[in-house]
C-alpha positions as CSV (number, residue, x, y, z in Angstrom):
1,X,1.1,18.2,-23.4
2,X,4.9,17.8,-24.7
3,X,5.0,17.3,-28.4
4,X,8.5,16.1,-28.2
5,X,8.8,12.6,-28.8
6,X,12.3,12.8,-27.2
7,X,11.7,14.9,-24.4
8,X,10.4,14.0,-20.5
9,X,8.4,17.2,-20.4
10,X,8.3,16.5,-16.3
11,X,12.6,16.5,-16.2
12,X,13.5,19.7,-14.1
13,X,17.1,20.1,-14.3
14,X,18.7,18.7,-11.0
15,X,20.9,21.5,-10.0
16,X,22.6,21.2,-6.3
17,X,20.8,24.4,-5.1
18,X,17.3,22.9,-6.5
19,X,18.3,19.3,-4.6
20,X,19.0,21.1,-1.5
21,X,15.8,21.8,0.0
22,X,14.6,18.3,-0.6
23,X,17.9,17.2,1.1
24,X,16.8,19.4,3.9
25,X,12.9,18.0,4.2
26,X,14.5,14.7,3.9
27,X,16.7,14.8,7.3
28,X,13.5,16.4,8.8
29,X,11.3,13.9,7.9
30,X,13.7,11.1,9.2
31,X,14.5,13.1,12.2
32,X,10.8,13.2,13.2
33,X,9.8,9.7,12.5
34,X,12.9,7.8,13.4
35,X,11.9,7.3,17.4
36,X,9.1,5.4,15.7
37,X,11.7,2.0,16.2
38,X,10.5,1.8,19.6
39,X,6.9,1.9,19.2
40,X,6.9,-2.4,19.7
41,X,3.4,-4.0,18.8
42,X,-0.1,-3.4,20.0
43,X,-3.5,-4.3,18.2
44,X,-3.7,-6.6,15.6
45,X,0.1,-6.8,15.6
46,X,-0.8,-10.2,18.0
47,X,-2.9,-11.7,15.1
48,X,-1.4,-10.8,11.7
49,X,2.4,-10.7,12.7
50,X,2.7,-13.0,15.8
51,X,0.1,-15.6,16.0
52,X,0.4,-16.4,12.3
53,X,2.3,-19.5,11.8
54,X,3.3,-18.3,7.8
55,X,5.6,-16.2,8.6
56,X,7.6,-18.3,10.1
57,X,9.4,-19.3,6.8
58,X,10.7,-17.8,3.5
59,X,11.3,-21.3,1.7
60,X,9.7,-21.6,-1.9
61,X,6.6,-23.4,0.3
62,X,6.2,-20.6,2.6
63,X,6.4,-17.6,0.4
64,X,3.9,-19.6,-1.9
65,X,1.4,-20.0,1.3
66,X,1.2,-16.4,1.6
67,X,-0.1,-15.9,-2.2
68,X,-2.8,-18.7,-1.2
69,X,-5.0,-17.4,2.0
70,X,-5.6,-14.6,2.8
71,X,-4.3,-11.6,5.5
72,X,-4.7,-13.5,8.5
73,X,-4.6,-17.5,9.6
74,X,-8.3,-18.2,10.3
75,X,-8.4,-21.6,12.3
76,X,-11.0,-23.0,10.1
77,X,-9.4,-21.7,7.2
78,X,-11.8,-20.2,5.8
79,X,-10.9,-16.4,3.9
80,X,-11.5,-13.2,4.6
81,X,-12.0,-10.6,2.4
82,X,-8.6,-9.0,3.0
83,X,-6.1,-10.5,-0.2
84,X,-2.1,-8.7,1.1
85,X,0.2,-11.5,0.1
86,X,3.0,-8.6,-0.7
87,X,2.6,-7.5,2.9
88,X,2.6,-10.3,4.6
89,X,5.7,-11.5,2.6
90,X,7.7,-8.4,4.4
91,X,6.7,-9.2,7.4
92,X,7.8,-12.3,7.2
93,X,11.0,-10.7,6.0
94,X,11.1,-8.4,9.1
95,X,10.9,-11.9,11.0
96,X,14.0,-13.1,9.4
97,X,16.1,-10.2,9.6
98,X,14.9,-9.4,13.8
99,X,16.2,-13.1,14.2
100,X,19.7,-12.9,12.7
101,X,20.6,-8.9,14.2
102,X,18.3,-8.5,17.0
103,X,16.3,-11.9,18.7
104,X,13.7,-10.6,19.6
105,X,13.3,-6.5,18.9
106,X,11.0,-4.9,16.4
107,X,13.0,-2.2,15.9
108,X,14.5,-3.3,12.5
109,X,10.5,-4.0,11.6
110,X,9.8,-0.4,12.3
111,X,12.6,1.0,10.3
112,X,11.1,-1.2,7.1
113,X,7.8,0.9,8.2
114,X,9.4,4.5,8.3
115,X,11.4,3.5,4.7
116,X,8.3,2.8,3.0
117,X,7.1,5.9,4.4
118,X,10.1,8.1,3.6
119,X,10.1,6.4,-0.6
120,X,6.5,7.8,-0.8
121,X,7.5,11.1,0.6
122,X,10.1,10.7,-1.7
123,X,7.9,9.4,-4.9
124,X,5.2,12.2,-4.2
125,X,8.0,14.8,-4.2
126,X,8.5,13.2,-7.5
127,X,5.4,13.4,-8.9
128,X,4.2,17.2,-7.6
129,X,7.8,18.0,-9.1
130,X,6.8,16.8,-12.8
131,X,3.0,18.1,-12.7
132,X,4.2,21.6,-11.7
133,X,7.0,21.6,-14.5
134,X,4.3,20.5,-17.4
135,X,4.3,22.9,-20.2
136,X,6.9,24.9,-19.0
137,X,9.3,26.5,-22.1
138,X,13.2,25.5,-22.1
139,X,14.0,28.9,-21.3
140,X,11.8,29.0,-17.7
141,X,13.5,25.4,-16.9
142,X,16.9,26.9,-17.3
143,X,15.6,30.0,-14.8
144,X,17.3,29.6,-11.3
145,X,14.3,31.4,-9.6
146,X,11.8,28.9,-11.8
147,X,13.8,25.4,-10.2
148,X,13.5,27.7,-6.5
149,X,9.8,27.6,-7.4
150,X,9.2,24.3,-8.6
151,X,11.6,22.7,-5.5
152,X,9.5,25.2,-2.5
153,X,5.9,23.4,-4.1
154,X,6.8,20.1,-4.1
155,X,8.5,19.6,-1.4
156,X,5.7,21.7,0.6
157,X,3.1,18.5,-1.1
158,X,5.3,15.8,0.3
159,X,6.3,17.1,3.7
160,X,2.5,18.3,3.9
161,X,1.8,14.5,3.5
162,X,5.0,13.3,5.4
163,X,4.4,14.7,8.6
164,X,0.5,14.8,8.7
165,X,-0.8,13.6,11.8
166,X,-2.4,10.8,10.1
167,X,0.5,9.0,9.1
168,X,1.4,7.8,12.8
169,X,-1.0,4.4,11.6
170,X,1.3,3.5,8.9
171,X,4.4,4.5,10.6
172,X,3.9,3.2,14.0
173,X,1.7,0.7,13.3
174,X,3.5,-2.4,12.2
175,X,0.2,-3.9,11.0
176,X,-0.6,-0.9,9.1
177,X,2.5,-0.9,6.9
178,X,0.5,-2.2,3.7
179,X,-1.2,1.6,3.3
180,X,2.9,2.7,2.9
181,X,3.7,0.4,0.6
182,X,0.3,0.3,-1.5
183,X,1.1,3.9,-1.8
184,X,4.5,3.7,-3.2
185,X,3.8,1.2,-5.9
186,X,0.5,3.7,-6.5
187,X,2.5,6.7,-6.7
188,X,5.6,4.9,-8.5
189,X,2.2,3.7,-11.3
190,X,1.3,6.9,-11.6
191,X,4.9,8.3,-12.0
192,X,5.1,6.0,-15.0
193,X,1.6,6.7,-16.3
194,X,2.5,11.0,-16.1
195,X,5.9,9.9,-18.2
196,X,3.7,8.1,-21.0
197,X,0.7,10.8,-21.2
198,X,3.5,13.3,-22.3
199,X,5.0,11.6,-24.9
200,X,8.7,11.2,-23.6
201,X,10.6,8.4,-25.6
202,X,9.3,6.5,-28.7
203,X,9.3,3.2,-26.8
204,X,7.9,4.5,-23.2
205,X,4.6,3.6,-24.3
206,X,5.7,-0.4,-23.8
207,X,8.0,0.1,-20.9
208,X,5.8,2.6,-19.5
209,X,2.5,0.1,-19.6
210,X,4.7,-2.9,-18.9
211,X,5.7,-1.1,-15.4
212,X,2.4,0.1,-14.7
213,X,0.9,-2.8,-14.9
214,X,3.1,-4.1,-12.3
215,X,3.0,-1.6,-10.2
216,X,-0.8,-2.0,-10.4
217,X,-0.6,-5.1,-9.3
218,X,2.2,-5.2,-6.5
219,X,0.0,-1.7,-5.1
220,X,-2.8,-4.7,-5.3
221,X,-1.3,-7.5,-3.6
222,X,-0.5,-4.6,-0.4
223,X,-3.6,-3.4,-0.3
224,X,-6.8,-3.3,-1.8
225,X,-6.8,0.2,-2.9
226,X,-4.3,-0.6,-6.1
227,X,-7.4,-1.2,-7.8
228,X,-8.1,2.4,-7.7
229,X,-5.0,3.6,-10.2
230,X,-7.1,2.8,-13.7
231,X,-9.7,5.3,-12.1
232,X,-6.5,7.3,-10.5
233,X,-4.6,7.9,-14.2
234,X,-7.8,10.1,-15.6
235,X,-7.7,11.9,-12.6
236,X,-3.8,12.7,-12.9
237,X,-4.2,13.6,-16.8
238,X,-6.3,16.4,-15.9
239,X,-4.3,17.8,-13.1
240,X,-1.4,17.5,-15.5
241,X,-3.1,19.5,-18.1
242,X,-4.8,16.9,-20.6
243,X,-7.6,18.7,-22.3
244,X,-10.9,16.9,-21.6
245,X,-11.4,16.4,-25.0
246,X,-8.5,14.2,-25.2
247,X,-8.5,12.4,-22.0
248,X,-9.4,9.5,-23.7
249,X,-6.8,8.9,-26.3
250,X,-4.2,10.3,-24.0
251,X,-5.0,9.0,-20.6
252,X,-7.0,5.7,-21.9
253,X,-3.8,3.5,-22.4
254,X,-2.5,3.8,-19.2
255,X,-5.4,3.3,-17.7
256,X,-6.1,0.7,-19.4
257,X,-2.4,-1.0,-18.5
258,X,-3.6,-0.2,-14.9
259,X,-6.8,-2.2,-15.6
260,X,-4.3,-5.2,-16.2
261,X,-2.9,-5.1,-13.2
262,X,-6.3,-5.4,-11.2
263,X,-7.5,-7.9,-13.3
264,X,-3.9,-10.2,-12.3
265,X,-4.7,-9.1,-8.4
266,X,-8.5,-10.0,-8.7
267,X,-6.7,-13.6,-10.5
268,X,-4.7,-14.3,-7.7
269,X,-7.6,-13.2,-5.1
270,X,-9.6,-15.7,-6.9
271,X,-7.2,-18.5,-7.2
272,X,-6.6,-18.0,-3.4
273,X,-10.4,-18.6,-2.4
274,X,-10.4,-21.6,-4.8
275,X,-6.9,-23.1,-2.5
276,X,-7.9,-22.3,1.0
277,X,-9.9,-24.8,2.8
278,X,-13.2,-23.5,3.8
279,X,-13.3,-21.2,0.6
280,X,-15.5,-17.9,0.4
281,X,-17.6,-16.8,-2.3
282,X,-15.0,-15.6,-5.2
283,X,-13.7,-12.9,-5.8
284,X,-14.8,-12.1,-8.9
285,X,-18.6,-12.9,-7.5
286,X,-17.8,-10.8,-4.3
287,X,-16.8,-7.6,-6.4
288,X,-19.7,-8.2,-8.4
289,X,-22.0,-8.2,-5.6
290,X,-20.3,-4.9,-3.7
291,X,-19.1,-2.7,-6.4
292,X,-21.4,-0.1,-5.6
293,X,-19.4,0.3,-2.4
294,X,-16.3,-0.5,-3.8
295,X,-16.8,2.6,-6.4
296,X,-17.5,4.8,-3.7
297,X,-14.1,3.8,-1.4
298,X,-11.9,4.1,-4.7
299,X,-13.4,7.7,-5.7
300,X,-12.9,9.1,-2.2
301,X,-9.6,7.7,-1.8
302,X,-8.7,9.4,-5.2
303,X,-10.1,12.5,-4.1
304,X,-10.5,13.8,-0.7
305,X,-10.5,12.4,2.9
306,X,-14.0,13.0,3.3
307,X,-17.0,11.0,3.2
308,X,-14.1,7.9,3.2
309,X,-10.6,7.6,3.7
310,X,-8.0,5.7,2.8
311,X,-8.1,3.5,5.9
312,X,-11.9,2.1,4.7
313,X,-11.9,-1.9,3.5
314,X,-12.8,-2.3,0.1
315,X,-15.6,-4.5,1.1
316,X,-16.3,-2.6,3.9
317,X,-20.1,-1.7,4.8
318,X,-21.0,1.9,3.7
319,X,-24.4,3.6,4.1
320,X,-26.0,4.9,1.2
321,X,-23.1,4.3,-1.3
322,X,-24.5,6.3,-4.2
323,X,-25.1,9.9,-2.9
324,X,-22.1,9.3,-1.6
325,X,-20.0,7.7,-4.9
326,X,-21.7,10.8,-6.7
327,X,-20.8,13.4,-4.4
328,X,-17.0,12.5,-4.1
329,X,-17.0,12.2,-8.3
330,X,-18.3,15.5,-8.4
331,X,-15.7,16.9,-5.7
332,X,-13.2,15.4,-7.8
333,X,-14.2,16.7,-10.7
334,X,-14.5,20.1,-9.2
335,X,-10.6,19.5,-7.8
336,X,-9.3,18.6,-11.0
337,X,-11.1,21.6,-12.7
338,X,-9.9,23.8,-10.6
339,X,-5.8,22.4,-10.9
340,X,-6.1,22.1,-14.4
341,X,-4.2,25.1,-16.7
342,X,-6.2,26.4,-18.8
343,X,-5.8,25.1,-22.7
């Protein structure tokens, strides 16, 4: 990948005529989604967002309550095994913010929804945009028709995922908001981890890990699935156009600052079973106990919909985990093989 130290071999020069067709898929994307405001609340919108008495208040006390149970007030208070402090904390912001503009309506809630939405529309744009533009010369970059390219491609990735029937959950779906915003701090993780694999800046190596790390965790603390990204940032080296032989060296530190980040999420998890009244087993012994079926939700949420999707609980019951953990590696494998430019 880029040898340049002082080069960000993903930078595609931002030209108004490459901007305007993600401009364009912008406004269509809001234009679609934005008569999800009046969608109101159905399902578990009752238990998670209404019935639950700690979202009633952002003081120091409250905001610290939600980072000490888990996703939904059990009357015994014992925990689940769904840990989304982050999520619950903007819903608890929604709260606030229907209270002081409109008593009452949702509507502001579901505009939080379609923004998450649109930044990883946005953030996925990002990313297709610096994996196409990987190993390109100067002179390409500089090449009007090259930017035309590079703009129809990525923006044909993120309105492929924007307007995919399967994102009416997340967008209409109050409740279902924490798969948006895992996403985004996924994607943004991953936008950081591309940056560091190619070398761009002598010190993006600290800022770069720093951020993912964070990332990792605040994708963590939304849903589950941020515990993929250590397996995730392999994945994305290969795509990008890391020789195998080097994955390690190259792809190892991020993924090893992604690691961090899980390992703070499962800390918090665990301190949370330790608080609440009627505690669970931990987390650490829970993971233990199902990471055969956590391996097999994180590869098939890294590479295709199919035998699991993103929608599956990390602790979630799976028939016959292994065939299916090995069958989803090997798809991956196959997927990244098959993106990968040759060396």
């Amino acid at each position: 990948m880029g040898a340049d130290p002082g080069a960000d071999p993903g930078a595609v020069p931002a030209a108004p005529a490459a901007l305007r067709l993600p401009l364009l898929a912008a406004a269509l994307l809001v234009a679609i989604w934005l008569p999800a405001r009046g969608a109101g609340r159905f399902w578990d919108d009752q238990l998670l967002l209404i019935d639950n008495p700690r979202l009633a208040s952002l003081d120091p006390a409250g905001v610290l309550a939600l980072f000490r149970h888990d996703l939904a007030a059990q009357p015994d208070g014992a925990m689940t095994p769904f840990f989304r402090p982050l999520f619950l904390l903007a819903a608890a912001i929604d709260n606030q913010i229907s209270g002081w503009l409109l008593p009452g309506s949702v509507a502001p809630a579901h505009l939080h929804s379609l923004l998450w939405h649109l930044l990883c529309c946005g953030l996925l744009w990002r990313l297709a945009r610096r994996i196409l533009a990987q190993g390109a010369d100067p002179a390409a970059r500089a090449d009007p028709a090259w930017q035309a390219g590079i703009a129809q491609r990525s923006v044909g990735v993120a309105l492929l995922y924007g307007l995919h029937p399967i994102q009416s959950e997340p967008v209409l779906w109050l409740s279902a908001r924490n798969d948006p915003m895992c996403a985004a701090f996924s994607l943004g993780a991953l936008l950081l981890a591309l940056r560091w694999m190619g070398g761009a800046g002598r010190n993006s190596g600290r800022v770069s890990g720093a951020g993912i790390a964070l990332l990792t965790l605040l994708a963590g603390l939304s849903k589950e699935h941020g515990t993929l990204l250590p397996l995730a940032v392999p994945l994305l080296g290969l795509v990008a156009g890391v020789p195998p032989r080097r994955l390690i060296p190259v792809a190892g530190p991020p993924a090893l600052a992604a690691a961090a980040g899980v390992l703070a999420t499962l800390a918090l998890r665990a301190q949370a079973d330790l608080l609440s009244v009627s505690p669970a087993p931990a987390a650490l012994d829970l993971f233990a106990a199902r990471w055969p079926l956590a391996l097999t939700t994180m590869l098939g949420w890294i590479s295709l919909p199919w035998p699991l999707d993103s929608s599956a609980s990390l602790y979630r019951p799976l028939p016959g985990p292994w065939p299916a953990a090995l069958l989803t590696l090997a798809l991956a494998a196959a997927t990244a093989a098959a993106l990968a430019p040759p060396d």
